[in-house]
DSSP file (Angstrom, degrees, kcal/mol; ACC not computed):
  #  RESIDUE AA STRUCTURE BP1 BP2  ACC     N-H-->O    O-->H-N    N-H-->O    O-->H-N    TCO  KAPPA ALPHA  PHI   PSI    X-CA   Y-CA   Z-CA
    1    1 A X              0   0    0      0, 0.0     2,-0.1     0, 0.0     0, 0.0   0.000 360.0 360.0 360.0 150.5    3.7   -2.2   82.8
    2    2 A X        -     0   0    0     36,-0.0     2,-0.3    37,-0.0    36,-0.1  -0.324 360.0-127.1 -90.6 150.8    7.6   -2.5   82.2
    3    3 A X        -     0   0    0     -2,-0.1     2,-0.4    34,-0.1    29,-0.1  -0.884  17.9-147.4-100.7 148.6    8.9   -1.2   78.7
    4    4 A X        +     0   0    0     -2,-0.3    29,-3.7    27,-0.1     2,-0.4  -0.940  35.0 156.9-109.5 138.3   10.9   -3.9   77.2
    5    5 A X        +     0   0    0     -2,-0.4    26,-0.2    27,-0.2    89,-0.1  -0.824  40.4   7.2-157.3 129.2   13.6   -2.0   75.2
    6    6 A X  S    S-     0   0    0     24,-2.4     2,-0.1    -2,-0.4    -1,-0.1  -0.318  91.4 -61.1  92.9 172.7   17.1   -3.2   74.0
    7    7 A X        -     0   0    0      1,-0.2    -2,-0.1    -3,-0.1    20,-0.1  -0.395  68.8 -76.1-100.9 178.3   18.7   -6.7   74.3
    8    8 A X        -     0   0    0     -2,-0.1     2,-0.6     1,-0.1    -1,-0.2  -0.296  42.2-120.4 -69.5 153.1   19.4   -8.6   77.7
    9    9 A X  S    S+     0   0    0     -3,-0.1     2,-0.2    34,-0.1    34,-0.1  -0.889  70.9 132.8 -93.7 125.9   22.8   -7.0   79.8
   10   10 A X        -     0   0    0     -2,-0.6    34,-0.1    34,-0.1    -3,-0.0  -0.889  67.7 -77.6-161.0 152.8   24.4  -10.6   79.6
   11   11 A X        -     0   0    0     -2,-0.2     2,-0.3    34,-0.1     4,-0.0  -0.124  50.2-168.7 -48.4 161.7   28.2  -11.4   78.4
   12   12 A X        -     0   0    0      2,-0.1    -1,-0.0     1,-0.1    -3,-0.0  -0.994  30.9-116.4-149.2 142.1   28.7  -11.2   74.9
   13   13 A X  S    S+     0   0    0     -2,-0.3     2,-0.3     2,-0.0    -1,-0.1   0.644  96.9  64.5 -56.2 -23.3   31.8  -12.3   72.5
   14   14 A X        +     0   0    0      2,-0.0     2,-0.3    -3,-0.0    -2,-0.1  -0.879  62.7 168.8-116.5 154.7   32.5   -8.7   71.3
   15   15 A X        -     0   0    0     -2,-0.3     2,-0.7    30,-0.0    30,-0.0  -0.850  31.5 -96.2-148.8 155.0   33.6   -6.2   73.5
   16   16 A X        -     0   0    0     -2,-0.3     4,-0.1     1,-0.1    -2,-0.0  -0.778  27.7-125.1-120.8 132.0   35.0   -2.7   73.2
   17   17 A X    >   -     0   0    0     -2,-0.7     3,-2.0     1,-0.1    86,-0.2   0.452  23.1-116.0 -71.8-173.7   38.5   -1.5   73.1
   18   18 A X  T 3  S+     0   0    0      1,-0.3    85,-0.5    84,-0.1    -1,-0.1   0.852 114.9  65.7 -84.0  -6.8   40.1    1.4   75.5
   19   19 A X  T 3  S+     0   0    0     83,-0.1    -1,-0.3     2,-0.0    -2,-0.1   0.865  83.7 108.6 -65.9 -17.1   40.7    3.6   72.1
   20   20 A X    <   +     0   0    0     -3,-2.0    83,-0.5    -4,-0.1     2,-0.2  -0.218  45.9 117.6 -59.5 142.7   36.9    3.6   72.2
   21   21 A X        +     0   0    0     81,-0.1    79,-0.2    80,-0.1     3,-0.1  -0.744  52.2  38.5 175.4-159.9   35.2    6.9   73.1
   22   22 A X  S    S+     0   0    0     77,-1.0     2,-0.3    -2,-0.2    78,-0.2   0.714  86.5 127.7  -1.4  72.7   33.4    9.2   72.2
   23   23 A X  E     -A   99   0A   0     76,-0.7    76,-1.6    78,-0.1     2,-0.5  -0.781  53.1-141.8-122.8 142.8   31.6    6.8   70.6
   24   24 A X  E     -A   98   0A   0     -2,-0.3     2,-0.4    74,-0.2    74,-0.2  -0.890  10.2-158.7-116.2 174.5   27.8    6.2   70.9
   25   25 A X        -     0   0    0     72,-2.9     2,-0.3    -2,-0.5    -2,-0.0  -0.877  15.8-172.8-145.4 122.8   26.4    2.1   70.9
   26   26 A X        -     0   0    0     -2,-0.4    70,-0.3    70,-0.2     2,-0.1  -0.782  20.6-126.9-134.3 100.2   22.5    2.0   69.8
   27   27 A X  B     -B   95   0A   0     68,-1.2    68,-0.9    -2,-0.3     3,-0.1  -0.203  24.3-176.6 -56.4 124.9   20.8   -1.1   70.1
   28   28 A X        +     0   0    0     66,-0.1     3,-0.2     1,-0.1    -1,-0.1   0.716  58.2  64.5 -83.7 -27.6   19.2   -2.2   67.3
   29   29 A X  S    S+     0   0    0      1,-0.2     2,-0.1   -24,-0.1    -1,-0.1   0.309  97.1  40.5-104.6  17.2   17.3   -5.4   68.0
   30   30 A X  S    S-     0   0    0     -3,-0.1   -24,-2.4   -23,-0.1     2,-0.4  -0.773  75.6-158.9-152.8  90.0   14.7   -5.0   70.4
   31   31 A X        -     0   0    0     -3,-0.2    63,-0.2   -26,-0.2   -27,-0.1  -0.641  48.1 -74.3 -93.2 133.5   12.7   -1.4   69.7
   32   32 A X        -     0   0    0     61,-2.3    60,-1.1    -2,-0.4   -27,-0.2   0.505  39.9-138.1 -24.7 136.2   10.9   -0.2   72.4
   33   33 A X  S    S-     0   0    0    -29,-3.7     2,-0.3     1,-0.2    -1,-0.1   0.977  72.7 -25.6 -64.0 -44.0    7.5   -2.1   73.4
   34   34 A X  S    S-     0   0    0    -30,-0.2    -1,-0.2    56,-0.1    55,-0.1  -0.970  80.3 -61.8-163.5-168.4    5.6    0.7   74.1
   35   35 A X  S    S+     0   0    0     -2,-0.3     2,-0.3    -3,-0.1    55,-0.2  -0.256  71.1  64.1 -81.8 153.3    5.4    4.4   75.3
   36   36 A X  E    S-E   89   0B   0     53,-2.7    53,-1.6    -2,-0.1     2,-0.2  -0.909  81.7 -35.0 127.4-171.6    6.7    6.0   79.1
   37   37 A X  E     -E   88   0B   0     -2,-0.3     2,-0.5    51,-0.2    51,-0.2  -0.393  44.4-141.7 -97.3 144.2    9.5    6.6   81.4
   38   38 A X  E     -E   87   0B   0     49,-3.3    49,-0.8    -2,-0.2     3,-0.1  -0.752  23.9-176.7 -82.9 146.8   12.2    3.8   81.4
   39   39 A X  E     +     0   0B   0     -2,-0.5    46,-1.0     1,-0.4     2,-0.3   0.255  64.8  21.8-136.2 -18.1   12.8    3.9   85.5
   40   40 A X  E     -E   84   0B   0     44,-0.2    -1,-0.4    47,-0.1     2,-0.3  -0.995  57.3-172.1-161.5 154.5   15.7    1.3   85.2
   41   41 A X  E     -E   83   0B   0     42,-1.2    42,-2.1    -2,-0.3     2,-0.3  -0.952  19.1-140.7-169.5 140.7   18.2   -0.2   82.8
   42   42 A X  E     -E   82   0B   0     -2,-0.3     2,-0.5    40,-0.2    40,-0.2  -0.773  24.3-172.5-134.3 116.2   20.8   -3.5   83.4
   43   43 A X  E     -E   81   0B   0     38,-2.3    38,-3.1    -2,-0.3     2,-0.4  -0.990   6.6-175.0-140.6 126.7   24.1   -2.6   81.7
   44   44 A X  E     +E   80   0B   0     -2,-0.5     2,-0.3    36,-0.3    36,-0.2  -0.892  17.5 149.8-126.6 135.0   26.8   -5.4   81.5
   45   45 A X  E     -E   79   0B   0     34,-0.5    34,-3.0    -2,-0.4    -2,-0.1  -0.935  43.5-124.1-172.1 159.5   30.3   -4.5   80.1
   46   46 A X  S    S+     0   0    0     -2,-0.3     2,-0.2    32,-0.2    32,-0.1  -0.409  86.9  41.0-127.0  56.1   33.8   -6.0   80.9
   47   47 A X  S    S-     0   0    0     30,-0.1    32,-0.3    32,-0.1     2,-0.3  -0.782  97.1 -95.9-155.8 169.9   36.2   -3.2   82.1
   48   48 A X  E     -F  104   0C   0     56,-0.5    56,-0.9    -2,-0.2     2,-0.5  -0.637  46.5-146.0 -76.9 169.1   34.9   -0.3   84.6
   49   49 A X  E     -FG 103  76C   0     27,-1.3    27,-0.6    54,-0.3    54,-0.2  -0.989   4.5-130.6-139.9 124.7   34.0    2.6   82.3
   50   50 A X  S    S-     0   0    0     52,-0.7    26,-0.2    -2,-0.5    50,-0.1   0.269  72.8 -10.5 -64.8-157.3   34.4    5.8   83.3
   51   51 A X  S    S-     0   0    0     24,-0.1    50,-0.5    48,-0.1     2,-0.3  -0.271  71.8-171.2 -62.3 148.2   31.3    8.4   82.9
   52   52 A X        -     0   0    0     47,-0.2    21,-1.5    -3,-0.1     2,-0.3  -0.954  14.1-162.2-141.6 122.5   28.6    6.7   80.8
   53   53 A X  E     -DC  72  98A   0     45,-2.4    45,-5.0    -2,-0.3     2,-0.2  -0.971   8.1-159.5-123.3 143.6   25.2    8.4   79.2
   54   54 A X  E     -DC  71  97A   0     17,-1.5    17,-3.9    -2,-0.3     2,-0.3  -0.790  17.9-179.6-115.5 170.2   22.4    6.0   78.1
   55   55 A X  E     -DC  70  96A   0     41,-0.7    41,-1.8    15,-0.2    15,-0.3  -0.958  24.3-123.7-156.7 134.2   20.0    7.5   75.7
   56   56 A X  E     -DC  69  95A   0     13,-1.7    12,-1.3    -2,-0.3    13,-1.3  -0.568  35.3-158.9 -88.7 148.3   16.4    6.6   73.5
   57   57 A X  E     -DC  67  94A   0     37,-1.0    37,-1.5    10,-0.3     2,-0.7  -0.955  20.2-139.0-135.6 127.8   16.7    7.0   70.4
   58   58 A X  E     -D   66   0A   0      8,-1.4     8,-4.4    -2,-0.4     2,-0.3  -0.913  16.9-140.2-122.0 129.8   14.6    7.5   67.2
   59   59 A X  E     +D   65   0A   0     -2,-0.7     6,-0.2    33,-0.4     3,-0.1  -0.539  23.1 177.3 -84.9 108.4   15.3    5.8   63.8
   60   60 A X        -     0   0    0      4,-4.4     2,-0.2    -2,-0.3     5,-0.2   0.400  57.4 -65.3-120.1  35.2   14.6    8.6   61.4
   61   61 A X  S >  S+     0   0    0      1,-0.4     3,-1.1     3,-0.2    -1,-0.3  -0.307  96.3   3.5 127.7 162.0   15.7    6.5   58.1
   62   62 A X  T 3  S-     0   0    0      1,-0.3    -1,-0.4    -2,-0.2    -3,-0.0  -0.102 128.6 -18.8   8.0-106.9   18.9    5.0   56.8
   63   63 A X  T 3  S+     0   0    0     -3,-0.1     2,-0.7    -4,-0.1    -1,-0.3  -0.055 112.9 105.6-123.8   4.0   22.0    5.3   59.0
   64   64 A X    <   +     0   0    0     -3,-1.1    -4,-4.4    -5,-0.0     2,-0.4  -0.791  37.4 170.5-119.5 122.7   20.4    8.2   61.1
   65   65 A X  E     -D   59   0A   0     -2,-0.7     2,-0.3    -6,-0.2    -6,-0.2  -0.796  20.0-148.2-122.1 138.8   18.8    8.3   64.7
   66   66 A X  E     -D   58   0A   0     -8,-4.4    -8,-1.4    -2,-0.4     2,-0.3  -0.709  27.2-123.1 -91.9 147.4   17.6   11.8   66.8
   67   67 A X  E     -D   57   0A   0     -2,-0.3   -10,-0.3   -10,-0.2     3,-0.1  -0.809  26.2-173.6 -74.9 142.2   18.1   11.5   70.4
   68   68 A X  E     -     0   0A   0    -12,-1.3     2,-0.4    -2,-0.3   -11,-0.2   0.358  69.7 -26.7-119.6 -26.7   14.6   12.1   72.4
   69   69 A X  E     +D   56   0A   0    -13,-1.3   -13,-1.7    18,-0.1     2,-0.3  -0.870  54.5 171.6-172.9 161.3   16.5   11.9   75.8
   70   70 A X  E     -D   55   0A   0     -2,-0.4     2,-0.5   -15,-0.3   -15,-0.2  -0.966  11.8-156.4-161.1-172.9   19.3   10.7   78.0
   71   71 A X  E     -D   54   0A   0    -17,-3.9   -17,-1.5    -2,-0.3     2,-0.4  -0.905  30.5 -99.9-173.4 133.6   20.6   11.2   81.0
   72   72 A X  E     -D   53   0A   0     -2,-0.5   -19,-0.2   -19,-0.2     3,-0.1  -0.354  25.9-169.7 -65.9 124.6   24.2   10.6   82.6
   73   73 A X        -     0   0    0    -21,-1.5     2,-0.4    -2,-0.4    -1,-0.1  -0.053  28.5-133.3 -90.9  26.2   25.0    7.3   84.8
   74   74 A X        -     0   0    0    -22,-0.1     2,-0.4   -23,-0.0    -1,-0.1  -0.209  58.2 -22.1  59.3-104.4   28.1    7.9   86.3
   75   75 A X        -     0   0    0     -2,-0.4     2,-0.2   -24,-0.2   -25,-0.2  -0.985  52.3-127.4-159.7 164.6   30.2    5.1   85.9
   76   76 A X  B     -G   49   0C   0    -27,-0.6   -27,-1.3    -2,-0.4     2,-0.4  -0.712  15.9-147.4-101.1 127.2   30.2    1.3   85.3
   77   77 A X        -     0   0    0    -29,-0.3     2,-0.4    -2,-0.2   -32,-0.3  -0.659  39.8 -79.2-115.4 157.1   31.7   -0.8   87.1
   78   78 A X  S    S+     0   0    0     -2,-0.4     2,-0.3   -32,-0.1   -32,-0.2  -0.374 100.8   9.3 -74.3 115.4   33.2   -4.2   85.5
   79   79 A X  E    S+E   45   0B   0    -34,-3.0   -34,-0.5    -2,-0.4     2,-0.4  -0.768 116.9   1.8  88.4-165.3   30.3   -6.7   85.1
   80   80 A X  E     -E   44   0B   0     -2,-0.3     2,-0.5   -36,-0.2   -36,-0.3  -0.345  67.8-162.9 -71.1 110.6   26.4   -6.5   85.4
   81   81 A X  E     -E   43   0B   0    -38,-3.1   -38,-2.3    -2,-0.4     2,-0.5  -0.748  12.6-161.1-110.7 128.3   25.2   -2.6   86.3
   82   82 A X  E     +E   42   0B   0     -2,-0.5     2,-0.3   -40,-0.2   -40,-0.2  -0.895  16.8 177.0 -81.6 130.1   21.8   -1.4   87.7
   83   83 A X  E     -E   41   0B   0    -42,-2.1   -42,-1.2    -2,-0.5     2,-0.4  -0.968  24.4-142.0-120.4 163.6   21.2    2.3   87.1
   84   84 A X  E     +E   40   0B   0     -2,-0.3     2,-0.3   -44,-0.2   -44,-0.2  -0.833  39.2 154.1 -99.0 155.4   17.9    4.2   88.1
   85   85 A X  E     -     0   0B   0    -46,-1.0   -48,-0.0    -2,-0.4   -12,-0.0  -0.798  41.8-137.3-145.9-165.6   17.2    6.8   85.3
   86   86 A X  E     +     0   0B   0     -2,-0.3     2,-0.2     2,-0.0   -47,-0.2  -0.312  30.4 176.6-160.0  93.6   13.9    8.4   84.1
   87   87 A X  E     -E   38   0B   0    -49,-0.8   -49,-3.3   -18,-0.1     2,-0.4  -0.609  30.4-134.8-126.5 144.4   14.0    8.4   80.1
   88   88 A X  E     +E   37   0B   0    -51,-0.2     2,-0.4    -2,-0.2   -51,-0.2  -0.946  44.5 165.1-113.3 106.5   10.7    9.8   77.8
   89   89 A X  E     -E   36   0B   0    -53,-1.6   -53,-2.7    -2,-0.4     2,-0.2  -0.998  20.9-162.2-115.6 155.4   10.8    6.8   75.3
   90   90 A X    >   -     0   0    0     -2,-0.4     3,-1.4   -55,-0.2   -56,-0.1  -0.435  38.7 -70.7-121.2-149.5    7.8    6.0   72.8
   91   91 A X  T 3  S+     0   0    0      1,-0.3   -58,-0.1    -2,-0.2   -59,-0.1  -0.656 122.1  25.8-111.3 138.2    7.1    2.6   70.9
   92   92 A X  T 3  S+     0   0    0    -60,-1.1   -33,-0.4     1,-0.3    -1,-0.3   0.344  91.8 126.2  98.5 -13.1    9.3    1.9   68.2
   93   93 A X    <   -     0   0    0     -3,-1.4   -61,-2.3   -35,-0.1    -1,-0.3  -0.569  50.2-134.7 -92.5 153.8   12.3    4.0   69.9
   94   94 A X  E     - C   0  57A   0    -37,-1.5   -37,-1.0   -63,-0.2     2,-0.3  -0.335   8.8-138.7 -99.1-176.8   16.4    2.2   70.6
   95   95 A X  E     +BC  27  56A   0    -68,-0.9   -68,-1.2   -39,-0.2     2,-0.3  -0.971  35.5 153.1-140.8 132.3   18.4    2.6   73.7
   96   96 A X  E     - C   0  55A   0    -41,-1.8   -41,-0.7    -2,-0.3     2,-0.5  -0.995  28.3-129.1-148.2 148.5   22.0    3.1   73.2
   97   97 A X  E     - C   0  54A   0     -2,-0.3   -72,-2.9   -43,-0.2     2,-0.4  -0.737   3.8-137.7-126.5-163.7   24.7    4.6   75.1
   98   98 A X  E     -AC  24  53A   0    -45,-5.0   -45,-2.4    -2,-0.5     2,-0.5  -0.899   2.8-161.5-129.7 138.0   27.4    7.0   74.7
   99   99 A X  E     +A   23   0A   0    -76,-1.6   -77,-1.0    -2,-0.4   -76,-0.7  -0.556  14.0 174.5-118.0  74.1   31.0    6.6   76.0
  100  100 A X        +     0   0    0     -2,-0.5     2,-0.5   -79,-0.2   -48,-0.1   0.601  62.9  38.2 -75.6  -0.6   32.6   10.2   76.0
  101  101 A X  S    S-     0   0    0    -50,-0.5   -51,-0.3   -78,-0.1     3,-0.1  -0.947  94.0 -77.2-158.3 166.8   35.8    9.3   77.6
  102  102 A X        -     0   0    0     -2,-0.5   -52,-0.7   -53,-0.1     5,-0.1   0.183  56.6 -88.4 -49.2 136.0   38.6    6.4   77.7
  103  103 A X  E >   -F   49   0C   0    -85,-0.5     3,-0.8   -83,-0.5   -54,-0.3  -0.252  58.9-108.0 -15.9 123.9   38.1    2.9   79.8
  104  104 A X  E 3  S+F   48   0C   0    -56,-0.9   -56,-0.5     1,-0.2    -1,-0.1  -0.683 103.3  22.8 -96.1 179.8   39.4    3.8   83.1
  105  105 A X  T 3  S+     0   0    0     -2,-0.2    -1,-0.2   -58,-0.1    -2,-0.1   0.611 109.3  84.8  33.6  31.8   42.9    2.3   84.0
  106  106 A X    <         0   0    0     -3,-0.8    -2,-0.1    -4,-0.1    -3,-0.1   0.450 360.0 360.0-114.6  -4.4   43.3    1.9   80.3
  107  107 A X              0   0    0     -4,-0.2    -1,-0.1    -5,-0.1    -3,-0.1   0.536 360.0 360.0 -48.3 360.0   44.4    5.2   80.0
């Protein structure tokens, strides 16, 4: 059975700008369905992105999330991205990623 976790990779009205990085993005609005490997995750963004880590995440009360795992994707390319991964999430856990370095050709 498929974990549902995170919202659909579809366009979206806000976007983020090339000052962005080292910044991490944790979806909030769809917490994991249930427990297992994530094996694949659909990542939609509108620049290429240079290197890109996605990551599960556990809410442990106000404004603060642990990471329980993540794992580098390379880079994103401008529009709808497949990656393969193999991420330990359990029910109730986000998915978010992290953007450690500048847009590329936005430098």
């Amino acid at each position: 059975m498929a974990i549902d976790v995170g919202a659909d990779a579809i366009d979206r009205e806000y976007a983020v700008g090339n000052t962005t990085r080292n910044s991490c993005f944790i979806e909030g609005s769809n917490p994991a369905s249930s427990s297992g490997q994530v094996k694949k995750v659909y990542i939609y963004v509108k620049a290429n992105i240079g290197t890109v880590y996605v990551g599960i995440f556990t809410h442990e009360g106000g404004d603060v999330f642990s990471s329980r795992d993540h794992q580098n994707v390379g880079t994103l390319d401008d529009g709808l991205n497949e990656k393969d991964v193999d991420l330990a999430v359990e029910v109730g856990d986000f998915i978010g990623l992290r953007l450690p370095q500048w847009v590329l050709g936005m430098e």
